[in-house]
KEBAFI-53521 format. One record per residue: residue number from 1; residue in one letter; chain; y, z, x of N, C-alpha, C, CB in turn. Coordinates in Angstrom, 1 decimal, m for minus. Glycine has a CB too. Layout:
# KEBAFI-53521
+-----+------+-------+--------+--------+--------+--------+--------+--------+--------+--------+--------+--------+--------+--------+
|  nr | rest | kette |   n.c2 |   n.c3 |   n.c1 |  ca.c2 |  ca.c3 |  ca.c1 |   c.c2 |   c.c3 |   c.c1 |  cb.c2 |  cb.c3 |  cb.c1 |
+-----+------+-------+--------+--------+--------+--------+--------+--------+--------+--------+--------+--------+--------+--------+
| NUM |    A |     A |      Y |      Z |      X |      Y |      Z |      X |      Y |      Z |      X |      Y |      Z |      X |
...
+-----+------+-------+--------+--------+--------+--------+--------+--------+--------+--------+--------+--------+--------+--------+
END
This chain:
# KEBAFI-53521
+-----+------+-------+--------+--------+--------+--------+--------+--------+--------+--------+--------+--------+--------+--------+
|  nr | rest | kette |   n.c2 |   n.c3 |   n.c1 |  ca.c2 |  ca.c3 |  ca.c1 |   c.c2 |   c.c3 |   c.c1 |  cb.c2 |  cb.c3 |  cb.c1 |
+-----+------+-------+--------+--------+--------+--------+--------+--------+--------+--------+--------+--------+--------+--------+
|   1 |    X |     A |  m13.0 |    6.8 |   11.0 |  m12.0 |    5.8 |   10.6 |  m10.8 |    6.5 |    9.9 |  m12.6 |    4.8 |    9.6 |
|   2 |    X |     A |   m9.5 |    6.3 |   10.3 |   m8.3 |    7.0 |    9.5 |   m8.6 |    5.8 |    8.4 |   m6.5 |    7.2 |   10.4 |
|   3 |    X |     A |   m7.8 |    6.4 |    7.5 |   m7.7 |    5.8 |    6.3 |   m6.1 |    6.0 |    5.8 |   m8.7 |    6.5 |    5.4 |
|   4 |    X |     A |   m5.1 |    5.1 |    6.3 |   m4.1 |    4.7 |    5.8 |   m3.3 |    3.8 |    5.4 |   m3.9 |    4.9 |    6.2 |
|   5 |    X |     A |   m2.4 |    3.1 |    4.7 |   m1.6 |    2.2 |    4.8 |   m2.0 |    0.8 |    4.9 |   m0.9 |    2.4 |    5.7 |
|   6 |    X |     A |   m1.9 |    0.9 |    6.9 |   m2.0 |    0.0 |    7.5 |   m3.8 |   m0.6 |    7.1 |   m1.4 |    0.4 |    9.0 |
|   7 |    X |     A |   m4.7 |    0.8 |    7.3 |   m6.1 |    0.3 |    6.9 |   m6.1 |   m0.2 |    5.8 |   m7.1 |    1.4 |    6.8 |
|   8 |    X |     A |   m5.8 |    0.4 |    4.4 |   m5.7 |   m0.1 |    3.2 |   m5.5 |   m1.6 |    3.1 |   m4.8 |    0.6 |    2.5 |
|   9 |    X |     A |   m4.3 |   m2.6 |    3.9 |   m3.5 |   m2.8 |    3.9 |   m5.1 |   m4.4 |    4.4 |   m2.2 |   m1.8 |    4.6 |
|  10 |    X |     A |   m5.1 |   m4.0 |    5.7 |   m6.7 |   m4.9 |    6.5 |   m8.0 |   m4.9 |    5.2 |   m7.5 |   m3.7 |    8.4 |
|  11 |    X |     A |   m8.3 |   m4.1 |    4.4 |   m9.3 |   m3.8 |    3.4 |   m8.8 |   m5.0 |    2.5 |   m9.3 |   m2.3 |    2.7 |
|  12 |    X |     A |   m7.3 |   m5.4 |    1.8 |   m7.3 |   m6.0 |    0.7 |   m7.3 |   m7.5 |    1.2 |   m6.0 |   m5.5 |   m0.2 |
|  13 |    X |     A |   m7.4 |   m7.4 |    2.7 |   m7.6 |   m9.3 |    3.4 |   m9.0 |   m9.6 |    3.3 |   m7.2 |   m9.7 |    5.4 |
|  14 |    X |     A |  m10.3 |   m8.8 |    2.5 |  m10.9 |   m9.0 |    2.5 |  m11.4 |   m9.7 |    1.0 |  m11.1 |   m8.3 |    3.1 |
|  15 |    X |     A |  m12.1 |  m10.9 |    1.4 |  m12.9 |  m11.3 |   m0.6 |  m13.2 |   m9.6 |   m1.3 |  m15.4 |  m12.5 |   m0.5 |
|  16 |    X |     A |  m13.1 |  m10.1 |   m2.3 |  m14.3 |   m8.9 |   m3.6 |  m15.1 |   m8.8 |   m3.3 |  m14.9 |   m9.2 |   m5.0 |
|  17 |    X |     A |  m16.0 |   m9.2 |   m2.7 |  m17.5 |   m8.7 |   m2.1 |  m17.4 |   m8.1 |   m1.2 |  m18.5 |   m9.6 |   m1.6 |
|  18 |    X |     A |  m16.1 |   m8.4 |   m0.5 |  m16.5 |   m7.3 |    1.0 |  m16.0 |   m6.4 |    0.6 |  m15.9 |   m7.6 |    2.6 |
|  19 |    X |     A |  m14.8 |   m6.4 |    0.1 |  m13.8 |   m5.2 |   m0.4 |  m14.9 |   m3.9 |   m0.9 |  m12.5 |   m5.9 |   m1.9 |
|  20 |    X |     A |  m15.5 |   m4.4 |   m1.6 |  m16.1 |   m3.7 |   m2.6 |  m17.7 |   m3.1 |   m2.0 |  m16.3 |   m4.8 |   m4.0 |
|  21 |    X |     A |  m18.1 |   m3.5 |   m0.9 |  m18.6 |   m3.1 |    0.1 |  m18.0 |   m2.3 |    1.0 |  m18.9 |   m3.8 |    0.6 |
|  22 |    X |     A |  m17.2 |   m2.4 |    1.5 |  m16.4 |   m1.6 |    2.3 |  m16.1 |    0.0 |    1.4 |  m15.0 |   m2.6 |    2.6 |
|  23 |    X |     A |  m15.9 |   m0.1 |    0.2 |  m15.2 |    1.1 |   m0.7 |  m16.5 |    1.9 |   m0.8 |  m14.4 |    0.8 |   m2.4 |
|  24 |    X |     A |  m17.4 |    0.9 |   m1.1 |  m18.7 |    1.7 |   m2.0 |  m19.6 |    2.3 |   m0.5 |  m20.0 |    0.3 |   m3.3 |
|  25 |    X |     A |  m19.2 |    1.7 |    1.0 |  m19.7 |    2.1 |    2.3 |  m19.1 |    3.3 |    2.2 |  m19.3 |    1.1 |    3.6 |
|  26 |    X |     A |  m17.3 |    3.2 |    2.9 |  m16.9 |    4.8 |    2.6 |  m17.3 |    5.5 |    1.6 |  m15.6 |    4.9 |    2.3 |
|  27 |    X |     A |  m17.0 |    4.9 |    0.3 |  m17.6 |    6.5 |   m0.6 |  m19.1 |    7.4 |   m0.2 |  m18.0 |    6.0 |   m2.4 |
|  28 |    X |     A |  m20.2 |    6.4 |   m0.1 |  m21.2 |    7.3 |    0.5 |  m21.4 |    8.1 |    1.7 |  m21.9 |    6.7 |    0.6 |
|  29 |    X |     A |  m20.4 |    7.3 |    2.5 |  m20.4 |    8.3 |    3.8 |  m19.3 |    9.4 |    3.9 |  m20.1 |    7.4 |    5.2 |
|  30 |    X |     A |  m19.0 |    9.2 |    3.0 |  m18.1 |   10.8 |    2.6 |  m19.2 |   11.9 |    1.5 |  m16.2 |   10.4 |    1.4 |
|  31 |    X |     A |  m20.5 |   11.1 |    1.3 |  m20.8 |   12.3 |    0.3 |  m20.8 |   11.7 |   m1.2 |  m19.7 |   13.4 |    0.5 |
|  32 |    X |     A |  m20.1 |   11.0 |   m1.8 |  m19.9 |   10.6 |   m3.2 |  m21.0 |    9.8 |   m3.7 |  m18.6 |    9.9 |   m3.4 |
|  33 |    X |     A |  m21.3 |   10.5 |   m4.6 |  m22.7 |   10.1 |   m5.4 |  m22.0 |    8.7 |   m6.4 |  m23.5 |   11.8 |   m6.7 |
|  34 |    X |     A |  m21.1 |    8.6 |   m6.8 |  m20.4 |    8.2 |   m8.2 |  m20.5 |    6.6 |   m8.0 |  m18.6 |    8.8 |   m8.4 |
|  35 |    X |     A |  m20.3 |    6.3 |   m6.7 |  m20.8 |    4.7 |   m6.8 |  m21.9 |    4.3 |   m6.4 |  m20.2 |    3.8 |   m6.2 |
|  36 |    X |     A |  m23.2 |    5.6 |   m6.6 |  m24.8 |    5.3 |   m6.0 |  m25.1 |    4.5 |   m6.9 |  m26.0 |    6.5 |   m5.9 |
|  37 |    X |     A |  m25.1 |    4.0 |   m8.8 |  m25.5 |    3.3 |   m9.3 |  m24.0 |    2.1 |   m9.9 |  m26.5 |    4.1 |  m10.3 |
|  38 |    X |     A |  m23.1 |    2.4 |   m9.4 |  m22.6 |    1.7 |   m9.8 |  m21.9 |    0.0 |   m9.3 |  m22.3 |    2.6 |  m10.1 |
|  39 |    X |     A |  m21.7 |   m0.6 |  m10.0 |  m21.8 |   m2.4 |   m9.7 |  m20.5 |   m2.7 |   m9.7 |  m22.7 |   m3.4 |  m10.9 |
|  40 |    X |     A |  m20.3 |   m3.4 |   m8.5 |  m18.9 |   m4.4 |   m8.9 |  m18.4 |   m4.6 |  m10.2 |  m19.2 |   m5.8 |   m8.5 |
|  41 |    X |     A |  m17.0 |   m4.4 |  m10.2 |  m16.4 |   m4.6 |  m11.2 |  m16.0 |   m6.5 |  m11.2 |  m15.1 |   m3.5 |  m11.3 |
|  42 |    X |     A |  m16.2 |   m7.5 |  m12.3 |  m15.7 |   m8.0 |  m11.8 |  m14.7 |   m9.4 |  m11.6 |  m16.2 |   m7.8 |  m11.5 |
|  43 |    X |     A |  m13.7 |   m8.0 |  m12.0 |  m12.5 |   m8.4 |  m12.0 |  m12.1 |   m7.4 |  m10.9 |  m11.9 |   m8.5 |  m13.3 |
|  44 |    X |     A |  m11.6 |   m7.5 |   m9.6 |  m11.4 |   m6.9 |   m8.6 |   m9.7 |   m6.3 |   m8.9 |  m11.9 |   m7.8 |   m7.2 |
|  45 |    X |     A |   m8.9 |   m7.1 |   m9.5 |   m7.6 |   m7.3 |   m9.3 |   m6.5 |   m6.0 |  m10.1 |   m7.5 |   m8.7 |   m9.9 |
|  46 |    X |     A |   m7.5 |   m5.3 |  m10.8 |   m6.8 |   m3.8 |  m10.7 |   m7.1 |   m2.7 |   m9.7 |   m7.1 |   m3.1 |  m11.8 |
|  47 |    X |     A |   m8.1 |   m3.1 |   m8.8 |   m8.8 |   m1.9 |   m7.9 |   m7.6 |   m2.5 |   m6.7 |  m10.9 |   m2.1 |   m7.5 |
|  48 |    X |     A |   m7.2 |   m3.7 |   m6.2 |   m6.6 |   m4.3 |   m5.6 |   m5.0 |   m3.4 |   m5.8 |   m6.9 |   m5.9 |   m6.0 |
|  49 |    X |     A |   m4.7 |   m3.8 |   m7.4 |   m3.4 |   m3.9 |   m7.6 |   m3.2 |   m2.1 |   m6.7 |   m3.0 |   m4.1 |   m9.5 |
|  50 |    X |     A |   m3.8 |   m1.5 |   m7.7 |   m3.8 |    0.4 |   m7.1 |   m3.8 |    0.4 |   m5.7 |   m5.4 |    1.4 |   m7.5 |
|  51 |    X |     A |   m4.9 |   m0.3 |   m5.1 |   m4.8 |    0.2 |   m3.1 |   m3.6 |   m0.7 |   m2.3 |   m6.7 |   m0.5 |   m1.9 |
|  52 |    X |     A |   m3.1 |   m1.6 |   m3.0 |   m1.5 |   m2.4 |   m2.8 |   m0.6 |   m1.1 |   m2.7 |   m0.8 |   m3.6 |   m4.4 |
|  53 |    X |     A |   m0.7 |   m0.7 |   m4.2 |    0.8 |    0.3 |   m4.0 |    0.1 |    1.8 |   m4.1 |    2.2 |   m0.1 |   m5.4 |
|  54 |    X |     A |   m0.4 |    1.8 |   m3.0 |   m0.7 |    3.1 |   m2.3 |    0.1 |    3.1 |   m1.1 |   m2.2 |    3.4 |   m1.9 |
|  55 |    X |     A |    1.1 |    4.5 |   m1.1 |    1.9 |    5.3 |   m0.3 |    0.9 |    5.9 |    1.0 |    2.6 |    6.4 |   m1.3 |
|  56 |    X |     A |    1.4 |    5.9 |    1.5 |    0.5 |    6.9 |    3.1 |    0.9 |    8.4 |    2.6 |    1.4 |    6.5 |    5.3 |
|  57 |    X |     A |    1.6 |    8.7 |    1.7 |    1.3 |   10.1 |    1.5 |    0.7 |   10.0 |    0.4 |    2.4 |   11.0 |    1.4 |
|  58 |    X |     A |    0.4 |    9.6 |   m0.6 |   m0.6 |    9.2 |   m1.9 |   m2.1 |    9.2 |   m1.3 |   m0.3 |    7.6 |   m2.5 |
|  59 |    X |     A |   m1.9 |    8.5 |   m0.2 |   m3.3 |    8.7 |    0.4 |   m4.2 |    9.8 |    0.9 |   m3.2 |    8.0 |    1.3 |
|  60 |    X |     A |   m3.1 |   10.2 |    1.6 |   m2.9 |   11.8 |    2.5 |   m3.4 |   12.8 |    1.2 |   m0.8 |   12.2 |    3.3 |
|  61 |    X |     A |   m2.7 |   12.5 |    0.3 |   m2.9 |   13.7 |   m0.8 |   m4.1 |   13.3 |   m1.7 |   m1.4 |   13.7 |   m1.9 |
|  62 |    X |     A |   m4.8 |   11.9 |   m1.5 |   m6.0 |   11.8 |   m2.1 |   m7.2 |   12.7 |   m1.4 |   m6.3 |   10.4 |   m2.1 |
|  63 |    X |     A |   m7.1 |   12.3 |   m0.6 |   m7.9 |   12.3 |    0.9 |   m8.0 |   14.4 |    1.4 |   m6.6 |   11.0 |    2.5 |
|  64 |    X |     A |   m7.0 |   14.6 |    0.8 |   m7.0 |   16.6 |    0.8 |   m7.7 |   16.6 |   m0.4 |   m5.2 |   17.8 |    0.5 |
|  65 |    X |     A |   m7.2 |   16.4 |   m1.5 |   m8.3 |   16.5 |   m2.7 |   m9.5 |   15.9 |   m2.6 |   m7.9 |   16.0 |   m3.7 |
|  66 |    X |     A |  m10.0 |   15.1 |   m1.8 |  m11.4 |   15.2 |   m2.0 |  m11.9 |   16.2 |   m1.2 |  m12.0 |   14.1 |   m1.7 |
|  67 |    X |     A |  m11.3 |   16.2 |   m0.2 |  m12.1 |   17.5 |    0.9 |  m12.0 |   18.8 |   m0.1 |  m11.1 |   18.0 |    2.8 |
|  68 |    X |     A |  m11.1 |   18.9 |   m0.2 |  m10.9 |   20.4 |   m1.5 |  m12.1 |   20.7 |   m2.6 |   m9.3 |   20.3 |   m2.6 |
|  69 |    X |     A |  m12.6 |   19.4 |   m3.1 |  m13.4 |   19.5 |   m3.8 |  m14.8 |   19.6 |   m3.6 |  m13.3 |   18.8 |   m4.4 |
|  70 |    X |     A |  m15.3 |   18.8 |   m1.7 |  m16.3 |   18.9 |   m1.3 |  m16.4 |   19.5 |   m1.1 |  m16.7 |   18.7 |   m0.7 |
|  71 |    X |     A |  m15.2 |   21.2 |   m1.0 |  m15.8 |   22.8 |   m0.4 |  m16.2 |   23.1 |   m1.5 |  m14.8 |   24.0 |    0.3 |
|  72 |    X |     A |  m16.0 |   22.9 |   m2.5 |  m16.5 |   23.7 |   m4.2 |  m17.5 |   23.1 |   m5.0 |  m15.3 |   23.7 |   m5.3 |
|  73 |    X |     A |  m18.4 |   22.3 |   m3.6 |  m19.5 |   21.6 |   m4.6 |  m20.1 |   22.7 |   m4.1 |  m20.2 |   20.1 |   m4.4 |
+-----+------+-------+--------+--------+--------+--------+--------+--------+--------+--------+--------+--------+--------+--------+
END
């Protein structure tokens, strides 16, 4: 799945339950332990506000930093 913009964009047409399914789906299948115990926040509407005004290069530059970090685990 690319992860851009336009994807970000289809993710926030979804309720808080899915949304939050969907994030905590990607995070595991990239590897990230950090939402194995962790629970809906819930109040969704700052996690919302942040993936709104995400740039496609913000993204791009998230998305290098994590790989950068998966080589130094």
């Amino acid at each position: 799945m690319k992860i851009d913009k336009k994807t970000i964009d289809l993710l926030l047409k979804l309720n808080d339950d899915q949304l939050w399914s969907a994030i905590s789906h990607v995070a595991k299948k990239s590897g990230s332990s950090t939402f194995s115990n962790m629970e809906r926040p819930k109040d969704m509407s700052k996690i919302r506000a942040l993936l709104s005004s995400l740039t496609d290069e913000q993204i791009n530059q998230a998305i290098r930093a994590f790989k950068e970090s998966k080589k130094n685990d």
